[in-house]
C-alpha atoms as one frame of an Amber mdcrd trajectory, in Angstrom:
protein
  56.116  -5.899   9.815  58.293  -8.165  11.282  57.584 -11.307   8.720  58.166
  -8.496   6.149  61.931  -7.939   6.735  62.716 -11.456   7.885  61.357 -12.021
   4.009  63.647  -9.185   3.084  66.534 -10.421   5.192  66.533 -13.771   4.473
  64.984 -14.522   0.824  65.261 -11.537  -0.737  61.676 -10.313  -0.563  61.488
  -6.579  -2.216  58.460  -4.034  -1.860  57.342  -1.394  -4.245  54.387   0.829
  -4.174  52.325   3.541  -5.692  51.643   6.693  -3.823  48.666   9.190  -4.294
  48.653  12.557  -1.964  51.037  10.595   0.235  48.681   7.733   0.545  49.748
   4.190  -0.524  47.015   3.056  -2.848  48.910   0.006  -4.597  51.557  -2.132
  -3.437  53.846  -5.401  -4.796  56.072  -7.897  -3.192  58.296  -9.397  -5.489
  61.675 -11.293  -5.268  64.238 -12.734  -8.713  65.577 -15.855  -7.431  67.912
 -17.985  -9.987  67.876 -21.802  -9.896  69.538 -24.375 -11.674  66.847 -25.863
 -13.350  64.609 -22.576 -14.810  67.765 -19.634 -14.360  67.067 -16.200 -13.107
  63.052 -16.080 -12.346  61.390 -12.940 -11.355  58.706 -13.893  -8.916  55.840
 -11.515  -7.749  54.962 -12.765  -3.799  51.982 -10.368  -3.298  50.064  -7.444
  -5.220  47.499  -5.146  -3.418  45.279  -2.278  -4.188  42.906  -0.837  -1.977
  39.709  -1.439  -3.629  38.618   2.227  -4.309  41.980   2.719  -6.982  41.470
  -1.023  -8.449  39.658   0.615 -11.741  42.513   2.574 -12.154  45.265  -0.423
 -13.301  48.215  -0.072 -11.417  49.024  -4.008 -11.151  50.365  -3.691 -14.624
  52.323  -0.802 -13.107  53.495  -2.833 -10.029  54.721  -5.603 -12.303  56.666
  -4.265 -15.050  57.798  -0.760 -14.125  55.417   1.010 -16.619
């Protein structure tokens, strides 16, 4: 937990998840970082889902807000 805000403190780093019956079955890490050289990037750190929900798509979900 503690990596996880210093990532949010200090570059950014933003979560988002899918629930089910208030259980967390998919989650993202993601940050949009802008350089000189490429602009505004969105970049997606880490995905997750726990392997019983993976036939169910949510990465899609996790990635572009669908």
């Amino acid at each position: 937990m503690a990596q996880v805000l210093r990532q949010m403190e200090n570059h950014h780093y933003q979560m988002v998840y899918i629930e089910e019956e208030s259980i967390v079955i998919a989650a993202s890490g993601y940050r949009v970082a802008e350089y000189l050289a490429w602009g505004k990037t969105f970049y997606v750190d880490d995905i997750i889902t726990i392997s019983s929900h993976r036939h169910l798509g949510c990465a899609p979900c996790l990635c572009n807000g669908s």
